[in-house]
C-alpha positions in Angstrom: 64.1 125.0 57.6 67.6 126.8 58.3 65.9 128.9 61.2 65.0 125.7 62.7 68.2 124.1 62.3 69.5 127.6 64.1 67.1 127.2 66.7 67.7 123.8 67.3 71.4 124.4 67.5 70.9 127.4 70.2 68.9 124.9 72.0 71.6 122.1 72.0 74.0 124.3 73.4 71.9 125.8 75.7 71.4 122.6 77.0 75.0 121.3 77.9 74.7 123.8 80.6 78.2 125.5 82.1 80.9 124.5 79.8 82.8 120.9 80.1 85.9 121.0 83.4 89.2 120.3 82.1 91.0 117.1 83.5 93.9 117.1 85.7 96.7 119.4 84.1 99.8 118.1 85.5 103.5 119.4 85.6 106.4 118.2 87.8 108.8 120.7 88.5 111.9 121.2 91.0 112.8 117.6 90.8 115.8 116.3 93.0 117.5 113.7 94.7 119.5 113.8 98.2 122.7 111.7 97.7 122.4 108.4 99.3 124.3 107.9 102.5 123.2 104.0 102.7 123.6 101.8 100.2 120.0 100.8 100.4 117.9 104.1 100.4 117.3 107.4 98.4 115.2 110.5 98.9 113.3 112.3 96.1 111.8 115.5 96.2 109.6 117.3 93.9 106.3 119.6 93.0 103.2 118.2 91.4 101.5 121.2 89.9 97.9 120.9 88.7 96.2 123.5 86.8 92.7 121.5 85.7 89.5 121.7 87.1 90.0 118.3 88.8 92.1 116.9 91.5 94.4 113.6 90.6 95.7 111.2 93.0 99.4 109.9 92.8 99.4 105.8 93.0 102.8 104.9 92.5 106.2 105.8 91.2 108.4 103.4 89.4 112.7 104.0 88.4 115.4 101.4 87.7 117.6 102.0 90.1 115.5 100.8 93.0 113.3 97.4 93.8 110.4 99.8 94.4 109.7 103.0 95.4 107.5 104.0 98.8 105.7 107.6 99.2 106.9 108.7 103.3 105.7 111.2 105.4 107.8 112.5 107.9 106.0 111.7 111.7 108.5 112.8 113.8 112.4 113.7 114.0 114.3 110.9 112.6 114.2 108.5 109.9 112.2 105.6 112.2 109.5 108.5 112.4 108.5 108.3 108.6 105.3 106.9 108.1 104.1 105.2 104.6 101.5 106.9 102.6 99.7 104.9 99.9 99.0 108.0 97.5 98.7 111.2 97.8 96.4 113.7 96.7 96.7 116.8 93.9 94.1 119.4 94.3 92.3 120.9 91.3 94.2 124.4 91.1 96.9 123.0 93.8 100.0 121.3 94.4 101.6 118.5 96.3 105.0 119.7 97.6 107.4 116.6 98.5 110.2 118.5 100.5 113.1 117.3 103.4 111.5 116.7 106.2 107.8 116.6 105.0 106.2 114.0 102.7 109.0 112.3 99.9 109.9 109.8 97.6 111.7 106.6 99.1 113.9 104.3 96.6 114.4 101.4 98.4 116.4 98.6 98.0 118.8 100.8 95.7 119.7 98.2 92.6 122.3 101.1 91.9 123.9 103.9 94.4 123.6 107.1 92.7 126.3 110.0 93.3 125.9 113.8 93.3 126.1 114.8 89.4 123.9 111.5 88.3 120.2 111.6 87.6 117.5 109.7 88.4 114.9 108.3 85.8 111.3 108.3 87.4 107.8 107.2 86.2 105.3 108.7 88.0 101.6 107.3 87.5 98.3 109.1 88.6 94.7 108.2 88.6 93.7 110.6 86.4 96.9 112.0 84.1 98.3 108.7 83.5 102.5 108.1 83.3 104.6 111.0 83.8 108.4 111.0 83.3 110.8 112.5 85.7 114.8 113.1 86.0 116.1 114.4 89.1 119.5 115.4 89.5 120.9 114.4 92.9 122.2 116.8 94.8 124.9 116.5 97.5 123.8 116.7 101.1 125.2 120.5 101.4 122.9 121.2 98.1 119.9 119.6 99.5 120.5 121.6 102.6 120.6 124.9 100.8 117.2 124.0 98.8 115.9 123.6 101.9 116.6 126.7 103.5 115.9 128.7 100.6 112.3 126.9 100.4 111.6 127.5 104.1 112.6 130.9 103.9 110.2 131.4 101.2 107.4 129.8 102.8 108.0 132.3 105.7 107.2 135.1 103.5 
């Protein structure tokens, strides 16, 4: 009786095949905000970092301080070159990188005009992971300028 319970067992496991893939993992890091120079928009920047098996898709972002809040891709120079994207994807063992002058976070319709030393308050929501909460410090426009160089110098290497 116990060897067949054994046997059964080894049976049941051989069975399931390779072992089960982990979700979406997700972590936000290197959050920030580019102080305002309108009244009616803001600029976020962050990295989605996902360490599961599984790509996730990220369907909207939600904060207080804004009516609603658009994902942009930059097309071109200049702000009437940004282009709306309706979500974007992470890859299983990837990241989506929103940086100036790439794809980013628009607040639109500002309810309140953040200044450099405030932080934002962000709900992120993906497919997969669910609601994520974000702050992000906004920087000055000489801050957000430095980030920028130091990134791009590091993607050079």
């Amino acid at each position: 009786m116990v060897r067949s319970l054994i046997l059964a067992g080894v049976f049941a496991v051989a069975a399931c095949g390779s072992p089960p893939q982990r979700g979406p993992t997700i972590s936000v890091a290197d959050a920030y905000a580019a102080e305002p120079v309108s009244s009616e928009v803001a600029a976020v920047y962050l990295t989605i970092e996902n360490t599961g098996d599984q790509p996730d898709t990220l369907v909207s972002v939600e904060t207080a301080i804004a009516a609603k809040v658009d994902l942009h891709r930059m097309a071109g120079m200049g702000a009437s070159q940004m282009r709306a994207v309706h979500n974007a994807e992470i890859p299983a063992h990837g990241q989506l990188r929103l940086r100036p002058g790439g794809l980013h976070l628009m607040l639109m319709d500002l309810t309140t005009l953040p200044h450099a030393g405030d932080t934002i308050d962000l709900t992120l929501e993906l497919r997969h992971a669910g609601t994520i909460p974000v702050r992000a410090p906004v920087l000055s426009y000489l801050e957000v300028g430095e980030r920028a160089a130091v990134g791009s110098d590091q993607q050079r290497r």
